[in-house]
BAPAPA-352215 format. One record per residue: residue number from 1; x, y, z of N, C-alpha, C in turn. Coordinates in Angstrom, 3 decimals. Atoms other than C-alpha are relative to their C-alpha. Layout:
N
- zaza;n.u;n.v;n.w;ca.u;ca.v;ca.w;c.u;c.v;c.w
- NUM;X;Y;Z;X;Y;Z;X;Y;Z
...
//
This chain:
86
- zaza;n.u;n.v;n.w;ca.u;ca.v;ca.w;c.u;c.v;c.w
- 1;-1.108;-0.854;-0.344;77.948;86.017;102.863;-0.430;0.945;1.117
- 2;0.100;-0.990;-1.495;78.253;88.074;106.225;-0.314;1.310;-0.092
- 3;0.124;-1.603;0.216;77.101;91.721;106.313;1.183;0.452;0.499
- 4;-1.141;-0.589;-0.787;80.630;93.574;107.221;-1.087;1.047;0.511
- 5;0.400;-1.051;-1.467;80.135;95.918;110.325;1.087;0.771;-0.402
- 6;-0.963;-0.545;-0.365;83.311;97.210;110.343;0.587;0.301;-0.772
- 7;-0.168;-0.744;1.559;84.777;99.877;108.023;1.453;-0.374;-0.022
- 8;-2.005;-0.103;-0.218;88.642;99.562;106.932;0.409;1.298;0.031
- 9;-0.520;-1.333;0.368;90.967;102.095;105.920;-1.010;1.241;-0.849
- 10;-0.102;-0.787;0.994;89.936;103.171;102.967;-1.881;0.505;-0.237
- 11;0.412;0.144;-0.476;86.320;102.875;104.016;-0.565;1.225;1.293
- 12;0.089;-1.168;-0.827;87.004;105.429;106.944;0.693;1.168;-0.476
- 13;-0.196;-1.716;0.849;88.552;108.007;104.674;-1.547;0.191;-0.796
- 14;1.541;-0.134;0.947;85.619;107.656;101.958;-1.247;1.398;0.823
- 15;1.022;0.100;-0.857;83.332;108.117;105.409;0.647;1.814;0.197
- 16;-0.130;-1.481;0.087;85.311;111.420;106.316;-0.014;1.121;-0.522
- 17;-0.354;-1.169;0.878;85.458;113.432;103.619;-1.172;0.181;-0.758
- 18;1.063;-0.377;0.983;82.162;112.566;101.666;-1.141;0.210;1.277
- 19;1.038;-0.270;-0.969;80.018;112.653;105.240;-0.977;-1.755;-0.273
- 20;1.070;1.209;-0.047;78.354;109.110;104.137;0.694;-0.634;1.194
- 21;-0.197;1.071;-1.563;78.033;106.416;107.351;-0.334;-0.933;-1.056
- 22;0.535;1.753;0.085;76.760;103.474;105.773;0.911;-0.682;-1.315
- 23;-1.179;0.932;0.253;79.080;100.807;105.259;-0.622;-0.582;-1.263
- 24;-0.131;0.922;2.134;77.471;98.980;101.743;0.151;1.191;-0.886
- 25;-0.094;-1.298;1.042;77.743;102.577;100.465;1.534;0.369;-0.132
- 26;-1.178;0.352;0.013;81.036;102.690;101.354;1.049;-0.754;-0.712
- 27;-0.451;1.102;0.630;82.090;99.811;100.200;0.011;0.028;-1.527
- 28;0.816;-0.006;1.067;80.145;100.451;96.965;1.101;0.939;-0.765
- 29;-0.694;-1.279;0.396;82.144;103.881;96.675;1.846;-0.256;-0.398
- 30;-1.460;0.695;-0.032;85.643;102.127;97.152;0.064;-0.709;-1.000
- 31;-0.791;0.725;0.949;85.516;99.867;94.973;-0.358;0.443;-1.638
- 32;0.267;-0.777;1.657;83.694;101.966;91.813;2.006;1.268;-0.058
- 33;-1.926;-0.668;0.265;87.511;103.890;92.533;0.302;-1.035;-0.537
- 34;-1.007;0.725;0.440;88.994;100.682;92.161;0.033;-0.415;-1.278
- 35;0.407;0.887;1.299;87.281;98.935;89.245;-0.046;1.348;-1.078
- 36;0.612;-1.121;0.806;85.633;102.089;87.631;0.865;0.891;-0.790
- 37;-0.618;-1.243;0.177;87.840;105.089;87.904;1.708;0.134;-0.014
- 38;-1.507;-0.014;-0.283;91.487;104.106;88.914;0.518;-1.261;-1.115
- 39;-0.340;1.277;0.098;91.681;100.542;87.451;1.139;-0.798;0.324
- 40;-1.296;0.238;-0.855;94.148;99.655;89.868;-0.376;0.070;1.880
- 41;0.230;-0.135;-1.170;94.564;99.717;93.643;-0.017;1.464;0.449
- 42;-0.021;-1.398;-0.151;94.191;103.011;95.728;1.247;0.417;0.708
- 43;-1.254;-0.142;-0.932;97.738;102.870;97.720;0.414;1.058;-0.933
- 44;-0.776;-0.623;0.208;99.412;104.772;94.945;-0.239;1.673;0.248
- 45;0.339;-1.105;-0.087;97.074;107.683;95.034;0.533;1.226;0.942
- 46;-0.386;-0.913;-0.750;98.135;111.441;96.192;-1.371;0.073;1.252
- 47;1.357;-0.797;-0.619;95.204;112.809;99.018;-0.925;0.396;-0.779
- 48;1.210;-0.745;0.595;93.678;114.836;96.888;-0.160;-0.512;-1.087
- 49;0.904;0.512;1.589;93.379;112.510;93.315;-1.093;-0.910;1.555
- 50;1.021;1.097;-0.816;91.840;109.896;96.435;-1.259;0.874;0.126
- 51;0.984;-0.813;-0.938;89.626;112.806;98.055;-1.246;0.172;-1.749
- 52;0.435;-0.422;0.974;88.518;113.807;94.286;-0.669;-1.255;-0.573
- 53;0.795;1.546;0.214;87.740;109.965;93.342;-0.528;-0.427;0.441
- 54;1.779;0.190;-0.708;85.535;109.455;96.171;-1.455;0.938;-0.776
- 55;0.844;-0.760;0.807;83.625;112.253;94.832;-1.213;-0.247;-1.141
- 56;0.659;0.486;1.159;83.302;110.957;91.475;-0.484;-1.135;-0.432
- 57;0.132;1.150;0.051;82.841;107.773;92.285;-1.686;-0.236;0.619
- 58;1.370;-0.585;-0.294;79.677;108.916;94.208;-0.998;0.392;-1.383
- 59;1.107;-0.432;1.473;78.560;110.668;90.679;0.241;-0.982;-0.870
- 60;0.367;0.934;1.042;79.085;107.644;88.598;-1.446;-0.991;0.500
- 61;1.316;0.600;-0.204;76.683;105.573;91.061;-1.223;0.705;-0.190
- 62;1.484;-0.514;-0.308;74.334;108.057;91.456;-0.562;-0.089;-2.033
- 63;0.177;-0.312;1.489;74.439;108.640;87.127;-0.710;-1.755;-0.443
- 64;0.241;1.443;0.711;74.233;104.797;86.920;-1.186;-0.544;0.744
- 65;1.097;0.589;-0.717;71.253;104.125;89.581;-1.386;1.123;-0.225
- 66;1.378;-0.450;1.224;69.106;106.991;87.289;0.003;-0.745;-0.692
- 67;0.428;0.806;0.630;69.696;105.166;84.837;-1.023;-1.161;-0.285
- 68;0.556;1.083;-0.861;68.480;102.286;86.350;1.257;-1.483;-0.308
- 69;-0.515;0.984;-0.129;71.354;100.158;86.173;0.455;-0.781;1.371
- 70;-0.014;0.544;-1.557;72.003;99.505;89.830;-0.790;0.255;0.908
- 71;0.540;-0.712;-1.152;70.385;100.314;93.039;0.619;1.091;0.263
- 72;-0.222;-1.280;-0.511;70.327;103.814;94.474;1.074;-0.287;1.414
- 73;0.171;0.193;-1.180;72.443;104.255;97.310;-0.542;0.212;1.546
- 74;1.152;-0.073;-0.531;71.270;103.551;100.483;0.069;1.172;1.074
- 75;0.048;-1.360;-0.528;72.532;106.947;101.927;-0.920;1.255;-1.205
- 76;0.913;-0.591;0.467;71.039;108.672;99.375;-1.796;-0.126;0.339
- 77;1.954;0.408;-0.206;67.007;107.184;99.979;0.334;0.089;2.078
- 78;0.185;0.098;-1.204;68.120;107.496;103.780;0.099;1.866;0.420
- 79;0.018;-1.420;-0.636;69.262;111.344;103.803;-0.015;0.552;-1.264
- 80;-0.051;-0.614;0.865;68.704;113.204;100.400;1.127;1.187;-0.217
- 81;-1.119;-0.989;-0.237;70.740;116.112;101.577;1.159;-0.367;0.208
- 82;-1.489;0.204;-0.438;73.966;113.945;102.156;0.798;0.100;-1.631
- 83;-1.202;-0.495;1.273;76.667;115.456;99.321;-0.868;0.318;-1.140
- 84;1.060;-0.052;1.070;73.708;116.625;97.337;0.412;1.141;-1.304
- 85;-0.414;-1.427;0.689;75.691;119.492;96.033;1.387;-0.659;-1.096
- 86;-0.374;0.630;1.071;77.518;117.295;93.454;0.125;0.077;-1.288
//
């Protein structure tokens, strides 16, 4: 399977509001909304449940890659200080 380059929508909100760049983190973050936290798509969402579910969707990976159930992401091991205040 192809590495995507190129962020989508939902992707380049994620990117604005939490400060992460990197697209498998991204990706990663989008869809723990979809599967995880919403169990549904993200169209219906207001701004701010979306803005608030990036967020937490950030603190479930990070809760679940102490654990050790997944990998860390790879903005986290690249900038420690990105959204550290969580």
């Amino acid at each position: 399977m192809a590495k995507q380059t190129q962020r989508g929508y939902y992707e380049s909100r994620i990117s604005e509001i939490t400060g992460f760049q990197n697209v498998e983190d991204l990706i990663r973050i989008e869809e723990c909304m979809r599967i995880d936290l919403f169990h549904s798509t993200l169209d219906w969402l207001s701004a701010e449940q979306f803005d608030k579910g990036a967020f937490k969707a950030i603190q479930v990976l990070r809760l679940g890659a102490e654990m050790g159930y997944w990998d860390h992401l790879n903005s986290d091991q690249e900038d420690s200080n990105n959204v550290s205040s969580l």
